[in-house]
C-alpha positions as CSV (number, residue, x, y, z in Angstrom):
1,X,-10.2,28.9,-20.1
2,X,-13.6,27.0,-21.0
3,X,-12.2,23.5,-19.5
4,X,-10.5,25.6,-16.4
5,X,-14.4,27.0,-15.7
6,X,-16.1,23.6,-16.3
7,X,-13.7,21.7,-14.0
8,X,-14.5,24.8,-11.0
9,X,-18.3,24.1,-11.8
10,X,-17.8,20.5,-11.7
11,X,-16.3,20.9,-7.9
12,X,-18.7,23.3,-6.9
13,X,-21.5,20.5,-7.7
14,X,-22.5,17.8,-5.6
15,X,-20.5,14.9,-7.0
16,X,-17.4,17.0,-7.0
17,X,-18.1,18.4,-3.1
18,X,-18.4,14.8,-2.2
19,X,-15.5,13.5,-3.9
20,X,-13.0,16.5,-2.9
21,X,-15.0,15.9,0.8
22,X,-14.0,12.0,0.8
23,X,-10.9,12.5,-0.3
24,X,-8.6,10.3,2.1
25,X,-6.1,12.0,4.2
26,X,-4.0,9.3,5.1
27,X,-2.9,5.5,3.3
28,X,-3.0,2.9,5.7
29,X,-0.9,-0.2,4.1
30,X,-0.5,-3.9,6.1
31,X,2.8,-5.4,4.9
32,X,3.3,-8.9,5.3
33,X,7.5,-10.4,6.1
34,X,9.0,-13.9,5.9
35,X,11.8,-13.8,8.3
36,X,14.7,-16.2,8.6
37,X,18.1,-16.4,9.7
38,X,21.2,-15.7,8.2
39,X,25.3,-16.5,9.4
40,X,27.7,-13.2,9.1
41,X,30.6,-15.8,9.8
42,X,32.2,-13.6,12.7
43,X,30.0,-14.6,15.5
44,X,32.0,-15.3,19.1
45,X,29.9,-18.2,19.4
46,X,30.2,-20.5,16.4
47,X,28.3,-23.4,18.1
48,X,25.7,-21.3,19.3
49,X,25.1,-19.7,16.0
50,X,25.5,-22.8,13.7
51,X,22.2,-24.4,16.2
52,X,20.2,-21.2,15.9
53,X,21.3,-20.9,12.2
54,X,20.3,-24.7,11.9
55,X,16.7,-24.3,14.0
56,X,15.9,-20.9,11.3
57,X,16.5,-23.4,8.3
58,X,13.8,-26.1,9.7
59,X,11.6,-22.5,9.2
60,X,11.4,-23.9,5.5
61,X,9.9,-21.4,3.1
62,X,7.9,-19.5,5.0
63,X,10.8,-18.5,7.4
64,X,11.4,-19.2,11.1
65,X,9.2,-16.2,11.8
66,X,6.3,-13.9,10.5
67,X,6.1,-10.4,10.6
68,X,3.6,-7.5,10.0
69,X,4.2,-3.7,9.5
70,X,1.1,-1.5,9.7
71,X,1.8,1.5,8.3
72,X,-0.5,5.3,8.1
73,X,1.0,8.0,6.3
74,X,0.6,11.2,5.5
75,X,-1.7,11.3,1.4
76,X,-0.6,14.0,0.2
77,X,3.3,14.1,2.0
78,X,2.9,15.9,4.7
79,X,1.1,14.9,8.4
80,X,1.5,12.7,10.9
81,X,2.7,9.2,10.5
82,X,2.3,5.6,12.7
83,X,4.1,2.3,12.3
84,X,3.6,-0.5,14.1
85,X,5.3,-3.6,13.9
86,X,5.5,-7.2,15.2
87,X,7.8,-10.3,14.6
88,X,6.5,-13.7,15.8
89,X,8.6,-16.8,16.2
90,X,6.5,-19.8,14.4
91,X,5.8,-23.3,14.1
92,X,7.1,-25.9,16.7
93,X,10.3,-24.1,17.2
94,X,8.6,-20.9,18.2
95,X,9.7,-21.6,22.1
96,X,13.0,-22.1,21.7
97,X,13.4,-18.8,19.8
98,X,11.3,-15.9,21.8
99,X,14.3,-14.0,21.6
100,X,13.3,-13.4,18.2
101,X,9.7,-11.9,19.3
102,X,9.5,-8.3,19.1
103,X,7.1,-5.6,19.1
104,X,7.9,-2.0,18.0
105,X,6.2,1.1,17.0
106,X,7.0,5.3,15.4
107,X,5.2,7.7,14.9
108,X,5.9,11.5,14.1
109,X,5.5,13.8,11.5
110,X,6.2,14.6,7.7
111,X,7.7,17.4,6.8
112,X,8.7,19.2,3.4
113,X,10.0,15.0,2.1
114,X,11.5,14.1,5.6
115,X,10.5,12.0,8.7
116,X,10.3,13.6,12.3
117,X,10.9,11.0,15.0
118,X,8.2,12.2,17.8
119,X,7.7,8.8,19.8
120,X,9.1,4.9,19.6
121,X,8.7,1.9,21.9
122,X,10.5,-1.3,22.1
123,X,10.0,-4.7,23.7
124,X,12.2,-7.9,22.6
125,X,11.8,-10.9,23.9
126,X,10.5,-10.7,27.8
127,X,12.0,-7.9,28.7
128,X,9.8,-4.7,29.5
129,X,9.3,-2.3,27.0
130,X,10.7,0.9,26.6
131,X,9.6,4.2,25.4
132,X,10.7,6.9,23.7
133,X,9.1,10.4,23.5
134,X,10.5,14.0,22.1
135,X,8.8,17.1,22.7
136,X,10.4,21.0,22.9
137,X,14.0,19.4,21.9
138,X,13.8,17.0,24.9
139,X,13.5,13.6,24.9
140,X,11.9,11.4,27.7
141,X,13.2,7.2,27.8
142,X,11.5,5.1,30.5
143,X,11.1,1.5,30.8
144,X,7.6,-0.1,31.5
145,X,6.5,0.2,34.9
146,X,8.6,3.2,35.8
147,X,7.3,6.3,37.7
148,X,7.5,9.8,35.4
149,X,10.1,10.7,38.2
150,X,11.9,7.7,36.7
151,X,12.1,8.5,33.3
152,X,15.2,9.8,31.9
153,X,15.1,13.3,30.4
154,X,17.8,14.1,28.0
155,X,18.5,16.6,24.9
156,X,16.8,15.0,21.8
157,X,19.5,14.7,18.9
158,X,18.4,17.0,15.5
159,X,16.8,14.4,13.2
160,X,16.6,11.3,15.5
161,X,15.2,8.3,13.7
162,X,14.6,4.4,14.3
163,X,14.6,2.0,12.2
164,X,11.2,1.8,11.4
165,X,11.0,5.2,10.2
166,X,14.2,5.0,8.1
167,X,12.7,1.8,6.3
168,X,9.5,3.1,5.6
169,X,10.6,7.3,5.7
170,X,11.3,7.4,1.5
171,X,8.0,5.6,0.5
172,X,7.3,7.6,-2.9
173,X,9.9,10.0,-1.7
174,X,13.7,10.5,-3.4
175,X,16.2,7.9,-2.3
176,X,19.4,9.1,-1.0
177,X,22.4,9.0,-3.5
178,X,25.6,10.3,-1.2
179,X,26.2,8.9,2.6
180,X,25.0,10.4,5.5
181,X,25.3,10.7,9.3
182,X,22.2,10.1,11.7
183,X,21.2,10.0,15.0
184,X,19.4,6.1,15.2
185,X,17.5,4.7,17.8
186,X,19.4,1.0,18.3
187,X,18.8,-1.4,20.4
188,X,16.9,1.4,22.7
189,X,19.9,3.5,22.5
190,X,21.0,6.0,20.9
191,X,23.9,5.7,18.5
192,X,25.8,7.6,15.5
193,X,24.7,5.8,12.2
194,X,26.6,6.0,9.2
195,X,24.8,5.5,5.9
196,X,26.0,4.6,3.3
197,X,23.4,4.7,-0.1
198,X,24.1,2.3,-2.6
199,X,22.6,0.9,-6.2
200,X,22.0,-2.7,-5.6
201,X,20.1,-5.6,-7.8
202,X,17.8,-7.9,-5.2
203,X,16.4,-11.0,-6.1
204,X,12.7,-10.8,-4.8
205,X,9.7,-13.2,-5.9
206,X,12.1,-14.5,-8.9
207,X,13.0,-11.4,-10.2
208,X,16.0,-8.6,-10.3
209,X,14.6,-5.8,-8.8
210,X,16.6,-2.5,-8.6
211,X,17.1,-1.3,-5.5
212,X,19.3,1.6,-3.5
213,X,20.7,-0.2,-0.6
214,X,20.9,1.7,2.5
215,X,24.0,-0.1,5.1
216,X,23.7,1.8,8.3
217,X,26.6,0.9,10.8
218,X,26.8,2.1,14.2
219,X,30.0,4.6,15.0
220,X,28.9,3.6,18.7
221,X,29.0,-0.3,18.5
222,X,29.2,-3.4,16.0
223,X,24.8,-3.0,15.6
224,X,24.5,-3.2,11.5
225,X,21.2,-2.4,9.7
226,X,20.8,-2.5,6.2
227,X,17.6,-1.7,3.7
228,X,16.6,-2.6,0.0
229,X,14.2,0.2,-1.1
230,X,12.8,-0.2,-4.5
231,X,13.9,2.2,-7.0
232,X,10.9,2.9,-8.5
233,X,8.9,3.9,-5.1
234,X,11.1,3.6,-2.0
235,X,9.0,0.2,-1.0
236,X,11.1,-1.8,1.6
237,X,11.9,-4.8,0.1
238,X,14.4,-6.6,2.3
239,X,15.4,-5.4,5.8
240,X,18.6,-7.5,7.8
241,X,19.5,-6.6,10.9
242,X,22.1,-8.4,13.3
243,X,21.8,-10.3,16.9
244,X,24.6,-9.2,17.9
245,X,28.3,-10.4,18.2
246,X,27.8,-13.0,20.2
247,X,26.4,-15.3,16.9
248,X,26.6,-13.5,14.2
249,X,23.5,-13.3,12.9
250,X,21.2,-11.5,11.2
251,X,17.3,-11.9,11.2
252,X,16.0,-10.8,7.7
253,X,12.6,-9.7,7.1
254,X,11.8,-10.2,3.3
255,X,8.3,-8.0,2.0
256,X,5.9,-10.7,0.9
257,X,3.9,-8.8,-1.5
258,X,3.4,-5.2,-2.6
259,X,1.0,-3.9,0.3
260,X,-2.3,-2.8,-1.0
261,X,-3.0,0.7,-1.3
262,X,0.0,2.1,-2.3
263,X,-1.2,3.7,-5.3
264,X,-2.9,5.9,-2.6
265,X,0.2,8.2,-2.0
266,X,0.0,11.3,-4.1
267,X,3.2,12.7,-3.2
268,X,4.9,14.6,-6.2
269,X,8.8,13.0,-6.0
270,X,9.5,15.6,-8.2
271,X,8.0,18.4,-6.1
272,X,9.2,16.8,-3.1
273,X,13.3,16.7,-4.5
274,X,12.9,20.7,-4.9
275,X,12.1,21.7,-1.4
């Protein structure tokens, strides 16, 4: 009762205004990728894929391209979210690979553990960017430089995600155990995932790490995603997804370090696995 009163008094004083006051609302992490290329074997296009297999290898260590995730989320679990996301081609190859260049972005909202898919935009390569927005159960799609009478208006699927939000979406949350269906944003369509949650061991800076693999195949096309999220705190570890059939290949983003400021989530997994 005694420490209960002290700890309101402590609040109610200056310090402890100031701190509850400061109190950050949000975690804004910058994670840094090494990307490189990797065969699947059932390209179309063997010759095509062994060169573009063969220029990600003179990549060396540091990978054939660099990528950066900026991430805000919600403190305390729930609020609203942003990623944003770039890959680069590098070093002296970079021209002959701006197929690989690609900037992305999601943002939405956290709800009671799970991720609500509000906007997304897309732009690979040189082609225009497109847009995604969702508001009232609608959902608007327009490429860059269309009029608003150009835009596409559609039904929004329930629980529409990208793949941004799926690989960053259980950050200190519960990892999925049993398979599930979802509506993905792919290739800046929309397509019937299946996931499939796995317990996997990943080599990552020279050690085993324990992670649940998430392998997301499309029901709507050959498109393959899959994600290595730590065990311990849903970190994205490793991300692949493919080019396509055409080569056979799959560009995979490997985390370079832990991001700094992770310690700043204060989400209860325990709390949020009983909503």
């Amino acid at each position: 009762m005694l420490a209960g009163l002290l700890w309101f008094v402590a609040l109610l004083s200056p310090v402890g205004m100031a701190r509850a006051e400061t109190a950050p609302t949000v975690v804004t992490l910058q994670a840094e990728w090494a990307v490189h290329l990797e065969s699947d074997g059932q390209g179309s296009d063997a010759r095509g894929a062994q060169l573009l297999a063969l220029l990600g290898a003179l990549g060396g260590t540091p990978g054939v391209a660099s990528a950066q995730d900026a991430v805000t989320l919600p403190a305390g679990g729930d609020g609203p979210y942003r990623i944003d996301s770039t890959l680069t081609p590098r070093g002296p190859l970079a021209m002959l690979l701006q197929r690989l260049r690609w900037v992305r972005s999601a943002s939405g909202q956290m709800q009671a553990g799970r991720a609500e898919l509000s906007a997304a935009s897309s732009q690979r390569g040189d082609s225009p960017a497109r847009t995604v927005r969702i508001e009232d159960g609608r959902m608007d799609v327009r490429t860059a430089g269309q009029t608003a009478q150009a835009g596409q208006d559609k039904p929004a699927p329930d629980g529409l995600l990208d793949p941004l939000t799926l690989g960053w979406g259980y950050l200190q949350r519960p990892l999925p155990t049993r398979p599930f269906t979802v509506p993905l944003l792919i290739n800046d369509a929309v397509q019937t995932a299946r996931v499939s949650p796995q317990p996997a061991t990943l080599q990552w800076q020279g050690r085993a790490t324990a992670c649940t693999l998430l392998d997301a195949q499309s029901k709507d096309s050959s498109a393959r995603l899959r994600i290595w999220l730590r065990q311990s705190d849903g970190l994205p570890l490793q991300i692949e997804l493919g080019m396509g059939e055409r080569y056979g290949l799959d560009v995979v983003q490997t985390l370079a370090r832990v991001p700094a400021g992770l310690d700043g989530l204060r989400l209860d997994s325990h709390a949020a696995a009983a909503r």
